[in-house]
N, C-alpha and C positions, 0 to 999 in steps of 0.2 A: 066776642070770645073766639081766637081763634083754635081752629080742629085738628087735632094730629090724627095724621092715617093711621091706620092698624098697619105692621110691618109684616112680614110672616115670624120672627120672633117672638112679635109679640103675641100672635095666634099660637104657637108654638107653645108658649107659656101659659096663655088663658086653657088650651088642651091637657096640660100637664097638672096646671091647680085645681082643673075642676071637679068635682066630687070629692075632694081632699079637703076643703078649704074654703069658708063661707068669703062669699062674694065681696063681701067690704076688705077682707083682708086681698085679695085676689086685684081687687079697685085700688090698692093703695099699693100693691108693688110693681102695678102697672103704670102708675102716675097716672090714673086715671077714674071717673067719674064711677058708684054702683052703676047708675042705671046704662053707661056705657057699656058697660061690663056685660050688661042684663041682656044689651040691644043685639052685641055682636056672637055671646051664647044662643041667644036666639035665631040671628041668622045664619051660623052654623051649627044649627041642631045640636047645641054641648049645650047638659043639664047640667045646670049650678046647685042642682038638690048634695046635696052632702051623704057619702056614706054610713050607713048606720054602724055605731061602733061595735064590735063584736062586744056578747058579755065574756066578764074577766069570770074563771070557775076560781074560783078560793080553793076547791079541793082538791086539788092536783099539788 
């Protein structure tokens, strides 16, 4: 199998999806693997944890 580098684009974009955007989707418009995804958040300290969604108030 061969390895594609990470580009600075593509870190660019792994920066920009993450806490927006759970990882398999983030893994798929990368053209690339979850646990790549996992490997290279990991090496530059970017949490793929997700924001918690605010709550919606109905009463407003």
């Amino acid at each position: 199998m061969k390895r594609r580098r990470w580009s600075e684009d593509d870190i660019a974009r792994l920066r920009g999806m993450a806490k927006n955007f759970p990882a398999a989707h983030i893994a798929s418009e990368l053209g690339r693997g979850i646990s790549a995804v996992a490997v290279k958040a990991h090496e530059l300290q970017i949490s793929l944890r997700m924001k918690p969604k605010e709550a919606f108030s109905g009463s407003e």
